[in-house]
N, CA, C and O atoms as CSV, one atom per row, in Angstrom:
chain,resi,resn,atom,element,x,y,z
A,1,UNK,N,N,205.480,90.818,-41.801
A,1,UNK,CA,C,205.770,92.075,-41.151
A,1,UNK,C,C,206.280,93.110,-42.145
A,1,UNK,O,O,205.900,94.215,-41.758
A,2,UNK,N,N,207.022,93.206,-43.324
A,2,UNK,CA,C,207.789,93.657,-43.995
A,2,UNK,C,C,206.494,94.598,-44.832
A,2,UNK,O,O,206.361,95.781,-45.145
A,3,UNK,N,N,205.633,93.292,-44.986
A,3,UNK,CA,C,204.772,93.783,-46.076
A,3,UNK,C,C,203.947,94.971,-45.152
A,3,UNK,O,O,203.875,96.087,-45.667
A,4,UNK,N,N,203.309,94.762,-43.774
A,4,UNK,CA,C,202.749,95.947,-43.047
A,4,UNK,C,C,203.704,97.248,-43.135
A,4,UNK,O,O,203.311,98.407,-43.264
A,5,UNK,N,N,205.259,96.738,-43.022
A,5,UNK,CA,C,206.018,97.565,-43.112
A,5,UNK,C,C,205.608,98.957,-44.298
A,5,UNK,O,O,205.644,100.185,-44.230
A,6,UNK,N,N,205.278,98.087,-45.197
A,6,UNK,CA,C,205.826,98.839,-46.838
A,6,UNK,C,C,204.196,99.418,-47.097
A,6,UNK,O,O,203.942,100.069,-48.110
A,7,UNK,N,N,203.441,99.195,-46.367
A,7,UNK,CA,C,201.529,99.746,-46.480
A,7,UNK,C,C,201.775,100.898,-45.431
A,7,UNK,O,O,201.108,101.928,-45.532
A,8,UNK,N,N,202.593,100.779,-44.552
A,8,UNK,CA,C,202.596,101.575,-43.743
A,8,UNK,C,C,203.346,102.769,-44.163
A,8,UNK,O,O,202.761,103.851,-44.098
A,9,UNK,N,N,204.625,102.721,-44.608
A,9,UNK,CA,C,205.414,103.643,-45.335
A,9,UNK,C,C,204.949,104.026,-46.621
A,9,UNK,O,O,205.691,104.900,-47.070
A,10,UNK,N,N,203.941,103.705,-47.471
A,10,UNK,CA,C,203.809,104.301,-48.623
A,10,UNK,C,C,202.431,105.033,-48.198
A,10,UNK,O,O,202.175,106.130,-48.694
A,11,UNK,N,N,201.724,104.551,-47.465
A,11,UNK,CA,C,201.069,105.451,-46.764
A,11,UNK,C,C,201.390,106.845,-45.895
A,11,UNK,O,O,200.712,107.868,-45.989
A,12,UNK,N,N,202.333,106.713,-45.198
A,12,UNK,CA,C,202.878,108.023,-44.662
A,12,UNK,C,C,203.474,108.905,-45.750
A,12,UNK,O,O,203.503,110.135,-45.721
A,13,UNK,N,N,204.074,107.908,-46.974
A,13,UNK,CA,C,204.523,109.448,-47.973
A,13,UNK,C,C,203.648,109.492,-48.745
A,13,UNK,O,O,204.074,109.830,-49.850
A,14,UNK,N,N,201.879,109.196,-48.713
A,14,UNK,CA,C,201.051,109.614,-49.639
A,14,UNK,C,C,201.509,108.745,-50.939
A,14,UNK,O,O,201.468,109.553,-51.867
A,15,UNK,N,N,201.809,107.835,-51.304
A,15,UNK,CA,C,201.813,106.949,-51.975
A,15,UNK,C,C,200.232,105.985,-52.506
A,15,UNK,O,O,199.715,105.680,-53.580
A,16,UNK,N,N,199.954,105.799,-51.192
A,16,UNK,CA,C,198.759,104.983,-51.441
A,16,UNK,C,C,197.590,105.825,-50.201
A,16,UNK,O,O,197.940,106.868,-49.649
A,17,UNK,N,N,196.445,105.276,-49.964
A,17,UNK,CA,C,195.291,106.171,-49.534
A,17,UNK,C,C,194.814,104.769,-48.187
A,17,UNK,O,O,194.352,103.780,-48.756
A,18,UNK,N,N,194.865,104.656,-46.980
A,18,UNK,CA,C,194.087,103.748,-46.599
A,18,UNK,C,C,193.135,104.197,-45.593
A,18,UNK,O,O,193.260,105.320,-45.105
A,19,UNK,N,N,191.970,103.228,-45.160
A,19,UNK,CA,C,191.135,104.645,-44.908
A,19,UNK,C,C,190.416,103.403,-43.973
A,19,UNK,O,O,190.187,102.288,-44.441
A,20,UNK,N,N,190.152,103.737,-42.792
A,20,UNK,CA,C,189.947,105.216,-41.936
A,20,UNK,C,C,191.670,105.870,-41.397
A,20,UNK,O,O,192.039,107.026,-41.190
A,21,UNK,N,N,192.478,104.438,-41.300
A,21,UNK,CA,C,193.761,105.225,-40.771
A,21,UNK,C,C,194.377,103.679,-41.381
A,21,UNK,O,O,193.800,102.677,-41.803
A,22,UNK,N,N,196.070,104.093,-41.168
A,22,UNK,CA,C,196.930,102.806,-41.649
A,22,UNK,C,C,196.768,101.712,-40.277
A,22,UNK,O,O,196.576,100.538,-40.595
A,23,UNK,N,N,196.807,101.902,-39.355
A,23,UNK,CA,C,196.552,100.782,-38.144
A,23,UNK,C,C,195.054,100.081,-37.916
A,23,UNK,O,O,194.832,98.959,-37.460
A,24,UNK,N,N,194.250,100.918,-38.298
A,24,UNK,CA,C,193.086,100.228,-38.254
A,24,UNK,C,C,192.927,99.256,-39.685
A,24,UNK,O,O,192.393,98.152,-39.792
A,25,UNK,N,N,193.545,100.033,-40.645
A,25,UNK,CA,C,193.566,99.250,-42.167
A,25,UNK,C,C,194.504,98.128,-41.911
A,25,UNK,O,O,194.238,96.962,-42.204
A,26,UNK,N,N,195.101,98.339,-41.610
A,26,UNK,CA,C,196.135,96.823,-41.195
A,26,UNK,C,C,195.497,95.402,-40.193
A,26,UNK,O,O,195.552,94.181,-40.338
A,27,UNK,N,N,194.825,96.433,-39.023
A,27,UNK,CA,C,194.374,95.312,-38.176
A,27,UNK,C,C,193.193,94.457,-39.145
A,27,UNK,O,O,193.130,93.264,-39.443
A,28,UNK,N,N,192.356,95.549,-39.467
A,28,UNK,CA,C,191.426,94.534,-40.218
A,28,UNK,C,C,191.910,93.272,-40.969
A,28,UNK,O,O,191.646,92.094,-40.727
A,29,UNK,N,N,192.918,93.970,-42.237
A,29,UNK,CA,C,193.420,93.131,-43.296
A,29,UNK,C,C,193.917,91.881,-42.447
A,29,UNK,O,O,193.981,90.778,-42.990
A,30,UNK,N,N,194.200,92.021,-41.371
A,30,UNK,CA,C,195.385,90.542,-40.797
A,30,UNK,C,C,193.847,90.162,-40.009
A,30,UNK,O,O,193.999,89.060,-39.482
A,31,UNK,N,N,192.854,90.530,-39.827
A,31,UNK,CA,C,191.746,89.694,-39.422
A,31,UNK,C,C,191.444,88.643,-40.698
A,31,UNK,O,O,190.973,87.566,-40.333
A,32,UNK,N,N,191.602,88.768,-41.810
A,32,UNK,CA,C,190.401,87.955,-42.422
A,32,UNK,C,C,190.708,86.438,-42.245
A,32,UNK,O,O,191.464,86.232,-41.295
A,33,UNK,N,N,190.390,85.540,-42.789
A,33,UNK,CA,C,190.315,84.232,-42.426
A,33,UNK,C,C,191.490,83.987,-43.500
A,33,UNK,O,O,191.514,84.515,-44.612
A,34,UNK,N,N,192.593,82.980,-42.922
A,34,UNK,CA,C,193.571,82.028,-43.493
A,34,UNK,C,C,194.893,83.289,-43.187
A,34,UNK,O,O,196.080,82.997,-43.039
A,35,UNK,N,N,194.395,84.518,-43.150
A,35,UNK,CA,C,195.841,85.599,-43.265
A,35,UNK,C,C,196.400,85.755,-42.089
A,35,UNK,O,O,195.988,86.125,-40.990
A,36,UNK,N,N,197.447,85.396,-42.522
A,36,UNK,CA,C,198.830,84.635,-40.432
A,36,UNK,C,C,200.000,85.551,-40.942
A,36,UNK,O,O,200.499,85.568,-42.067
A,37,UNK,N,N,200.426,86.571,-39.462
A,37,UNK,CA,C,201.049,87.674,-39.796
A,37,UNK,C,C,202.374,86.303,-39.892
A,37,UNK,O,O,202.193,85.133,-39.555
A,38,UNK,N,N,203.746,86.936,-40.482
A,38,UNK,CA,C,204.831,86.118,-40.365
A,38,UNK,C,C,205.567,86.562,-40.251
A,38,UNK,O,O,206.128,86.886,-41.298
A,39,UNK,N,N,206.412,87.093,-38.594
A,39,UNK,CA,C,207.577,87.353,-37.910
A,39,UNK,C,C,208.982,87.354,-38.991
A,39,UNK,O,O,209.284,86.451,-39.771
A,40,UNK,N,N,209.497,88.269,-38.832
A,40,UNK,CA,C,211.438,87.604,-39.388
A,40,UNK,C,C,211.904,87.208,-38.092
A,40,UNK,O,O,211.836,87.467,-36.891
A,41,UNK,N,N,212.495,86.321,-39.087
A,41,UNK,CA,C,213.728,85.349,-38.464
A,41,UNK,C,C,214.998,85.301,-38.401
A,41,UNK,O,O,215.651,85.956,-39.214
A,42,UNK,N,N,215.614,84.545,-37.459
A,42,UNK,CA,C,217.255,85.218,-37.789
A,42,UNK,C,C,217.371,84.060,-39.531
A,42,UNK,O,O,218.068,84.551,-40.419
A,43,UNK,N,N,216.906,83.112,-39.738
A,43,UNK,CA,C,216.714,82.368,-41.221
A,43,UNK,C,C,216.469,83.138,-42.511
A,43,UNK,O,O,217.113,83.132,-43.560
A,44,UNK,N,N,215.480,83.734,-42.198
A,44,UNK,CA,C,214.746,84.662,-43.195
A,44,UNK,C,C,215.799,85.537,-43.577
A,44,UNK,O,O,216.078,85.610,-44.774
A,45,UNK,N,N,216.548,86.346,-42.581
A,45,UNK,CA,C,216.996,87.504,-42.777
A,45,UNK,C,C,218.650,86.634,-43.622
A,45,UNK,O,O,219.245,87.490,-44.277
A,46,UNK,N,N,219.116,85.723,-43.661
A,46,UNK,CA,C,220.019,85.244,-44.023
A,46,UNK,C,C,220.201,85.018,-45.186
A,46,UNK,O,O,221.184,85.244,-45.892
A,47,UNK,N,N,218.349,84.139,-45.617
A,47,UNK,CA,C,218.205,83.815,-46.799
A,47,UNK,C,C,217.900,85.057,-47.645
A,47,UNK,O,O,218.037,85.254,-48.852
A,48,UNK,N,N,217.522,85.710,-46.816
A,48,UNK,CA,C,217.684,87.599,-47.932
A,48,UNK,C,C,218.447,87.802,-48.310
A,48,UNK,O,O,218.333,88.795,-49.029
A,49,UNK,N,N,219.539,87.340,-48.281
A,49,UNK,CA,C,220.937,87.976,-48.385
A,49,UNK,C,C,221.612,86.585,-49.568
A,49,UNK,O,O,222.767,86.736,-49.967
A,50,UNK,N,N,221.228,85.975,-49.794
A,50,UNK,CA,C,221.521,84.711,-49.858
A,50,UNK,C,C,220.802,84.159,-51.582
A,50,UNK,O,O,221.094,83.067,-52.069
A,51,UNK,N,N,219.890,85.139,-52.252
A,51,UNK,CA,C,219.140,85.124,-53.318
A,51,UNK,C,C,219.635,84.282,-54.733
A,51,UNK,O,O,220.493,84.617,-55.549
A,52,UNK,N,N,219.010,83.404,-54.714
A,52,UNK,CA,C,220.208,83.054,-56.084
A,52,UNK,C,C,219.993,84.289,-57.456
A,52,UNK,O,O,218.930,84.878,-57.651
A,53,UNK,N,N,221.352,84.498,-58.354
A,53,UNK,CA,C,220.767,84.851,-59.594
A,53,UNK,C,C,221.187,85.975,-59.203
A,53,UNK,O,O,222.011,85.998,-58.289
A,54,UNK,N,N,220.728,87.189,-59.796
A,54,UNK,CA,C,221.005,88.648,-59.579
A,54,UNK,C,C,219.452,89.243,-58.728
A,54,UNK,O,O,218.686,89.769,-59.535
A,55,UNK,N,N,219.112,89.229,-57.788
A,55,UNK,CA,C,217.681,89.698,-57.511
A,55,UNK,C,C,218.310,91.135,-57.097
A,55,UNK,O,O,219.301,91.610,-56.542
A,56,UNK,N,N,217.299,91.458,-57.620
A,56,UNK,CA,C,216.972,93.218,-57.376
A,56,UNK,C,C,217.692,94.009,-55.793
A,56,UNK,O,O,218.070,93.421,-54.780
A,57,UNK,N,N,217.686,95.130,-56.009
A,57,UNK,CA,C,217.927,95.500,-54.235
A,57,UNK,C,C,217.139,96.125,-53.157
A,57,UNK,O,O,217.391,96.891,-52.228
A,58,UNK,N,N,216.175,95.570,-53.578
A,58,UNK,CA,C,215.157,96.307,-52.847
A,58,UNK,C,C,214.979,95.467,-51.032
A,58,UNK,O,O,214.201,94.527,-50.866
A,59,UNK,N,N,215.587,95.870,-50.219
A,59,UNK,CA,C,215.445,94.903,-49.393
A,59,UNK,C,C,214.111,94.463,-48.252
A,59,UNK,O,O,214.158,93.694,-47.291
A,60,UNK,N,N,213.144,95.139,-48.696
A,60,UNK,CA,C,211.638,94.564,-48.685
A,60,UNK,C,C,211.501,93.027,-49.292
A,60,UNK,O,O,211.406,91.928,-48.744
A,61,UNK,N,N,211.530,93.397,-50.488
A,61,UNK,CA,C,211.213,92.553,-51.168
A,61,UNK,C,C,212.197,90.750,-51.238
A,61,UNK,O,O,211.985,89.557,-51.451
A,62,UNK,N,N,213.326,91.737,-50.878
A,62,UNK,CA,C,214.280,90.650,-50.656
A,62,UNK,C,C,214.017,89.422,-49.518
A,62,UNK,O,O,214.238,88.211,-49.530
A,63,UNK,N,N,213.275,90.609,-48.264
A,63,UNK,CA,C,212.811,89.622,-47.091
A,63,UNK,C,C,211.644,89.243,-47.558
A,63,UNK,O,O,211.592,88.027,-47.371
A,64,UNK,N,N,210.708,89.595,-48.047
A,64,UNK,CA,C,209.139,88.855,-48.593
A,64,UNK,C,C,209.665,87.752,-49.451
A,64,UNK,O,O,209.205,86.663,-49.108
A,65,UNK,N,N,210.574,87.696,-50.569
A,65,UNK,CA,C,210.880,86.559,-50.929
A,65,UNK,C,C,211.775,85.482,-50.443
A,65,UNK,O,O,211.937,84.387,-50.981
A,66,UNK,N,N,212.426,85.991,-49.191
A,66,UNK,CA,C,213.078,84.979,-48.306
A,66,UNK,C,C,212.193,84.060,-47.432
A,66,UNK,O,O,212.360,82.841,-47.389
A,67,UNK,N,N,211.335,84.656,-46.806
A,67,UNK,CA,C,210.333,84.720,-46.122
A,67,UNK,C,C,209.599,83.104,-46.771
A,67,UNK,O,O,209.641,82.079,-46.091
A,68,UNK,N,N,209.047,83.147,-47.985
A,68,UNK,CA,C,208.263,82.471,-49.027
A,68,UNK,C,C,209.016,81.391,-49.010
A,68,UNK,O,O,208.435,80.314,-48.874
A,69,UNK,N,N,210.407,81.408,-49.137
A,69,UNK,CA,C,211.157,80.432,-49.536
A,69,UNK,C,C,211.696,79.366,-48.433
A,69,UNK,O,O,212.091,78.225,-48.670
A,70,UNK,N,N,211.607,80.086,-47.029
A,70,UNK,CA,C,212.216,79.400,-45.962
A,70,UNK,C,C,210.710,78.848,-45.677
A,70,UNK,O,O,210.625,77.621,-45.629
A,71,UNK,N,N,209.582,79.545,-45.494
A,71,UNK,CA,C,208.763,78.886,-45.134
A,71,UNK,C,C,207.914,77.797,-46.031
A,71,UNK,O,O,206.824,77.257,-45.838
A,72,UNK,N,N,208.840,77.707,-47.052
A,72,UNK,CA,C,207.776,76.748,-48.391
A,72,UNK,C,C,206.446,77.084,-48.738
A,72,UNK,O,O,205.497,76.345,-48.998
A,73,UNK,N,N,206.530,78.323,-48.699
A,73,UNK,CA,C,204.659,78.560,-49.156
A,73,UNK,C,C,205.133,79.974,-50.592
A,73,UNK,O,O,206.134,80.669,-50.766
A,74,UNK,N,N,203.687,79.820,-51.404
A,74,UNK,CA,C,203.760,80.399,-52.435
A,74,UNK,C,C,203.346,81.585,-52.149
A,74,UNK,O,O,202.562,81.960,-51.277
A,75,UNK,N,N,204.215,82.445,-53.337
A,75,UNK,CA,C,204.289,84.313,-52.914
A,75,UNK,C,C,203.025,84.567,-54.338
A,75,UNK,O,O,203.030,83.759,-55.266
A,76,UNK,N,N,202.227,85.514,-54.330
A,76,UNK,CA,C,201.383,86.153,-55.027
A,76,UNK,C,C,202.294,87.604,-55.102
A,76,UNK,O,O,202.586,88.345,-54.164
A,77,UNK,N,N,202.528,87.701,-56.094
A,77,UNK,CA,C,202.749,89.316,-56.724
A,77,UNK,C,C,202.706,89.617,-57.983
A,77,UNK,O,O,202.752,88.682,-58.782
A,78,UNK,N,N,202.615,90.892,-58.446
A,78,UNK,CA,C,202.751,90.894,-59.497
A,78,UNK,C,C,203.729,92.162,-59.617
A,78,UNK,O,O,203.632,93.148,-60.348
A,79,UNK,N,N,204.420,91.918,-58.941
A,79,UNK,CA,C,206.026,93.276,-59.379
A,79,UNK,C,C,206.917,92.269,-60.259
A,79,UNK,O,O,207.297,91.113,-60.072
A,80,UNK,N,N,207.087,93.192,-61.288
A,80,UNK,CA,C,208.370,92.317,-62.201
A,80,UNK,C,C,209.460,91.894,-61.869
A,80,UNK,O,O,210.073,90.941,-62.350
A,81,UNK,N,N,209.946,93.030,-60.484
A,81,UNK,CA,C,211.047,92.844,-60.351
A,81,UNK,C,C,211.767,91.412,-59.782
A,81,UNK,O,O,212.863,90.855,-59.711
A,82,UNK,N,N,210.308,91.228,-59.423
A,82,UNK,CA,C,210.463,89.890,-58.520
A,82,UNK,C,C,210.264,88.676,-59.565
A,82,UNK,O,O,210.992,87.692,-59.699
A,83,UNK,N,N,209.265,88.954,-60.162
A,83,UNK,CA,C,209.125,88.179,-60.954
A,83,UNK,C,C,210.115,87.193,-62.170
A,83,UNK,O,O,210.169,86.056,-62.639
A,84,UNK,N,N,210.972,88.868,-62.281
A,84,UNK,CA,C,212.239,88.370,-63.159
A,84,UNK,C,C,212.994,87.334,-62.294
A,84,UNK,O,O,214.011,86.791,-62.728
């Protein structure tokens, strides 16, 4: 959800371009095969808060990597911040 969140908002400030509109670009993207939208949780939102190490403050990102971690599945990105 976080991540529709953040396509959706960088889209409204002209950040990024999606086309024909951001809701139709979204519905598609969560059509394709294996891609399962993933709700927050009252877990998720805990383990956001909860980061080992110094993680960044971006609190998107904080729930996308909580998210990854409660549910045991692997995150694809390539932001450093996360990465660090």
């Amino acid at each position: 959800m976080i991540t529709c969140w953040e396509i959706a908002k960088a889209a409204s400030l002209g950040r990024i371009t999606v086309t024909p509109d951001t809701s139709t670009w979204l519905r598609r993207a969560l059509a394709y095969p294996g891609i399962r939208l993933i709700e927050l949780s009252p877990s998720i939102a805990v383990e956001s808060c909860q980061l080992p190490g110094a993680f960044h403050r971006d609190p998107a990102d904080q729930m996308i990597v909580a998210a990854a971690r409660v549910l045991g599945i692997s995150l694809l990105t390539a932001d450093a911040k996360v990465l660090a």
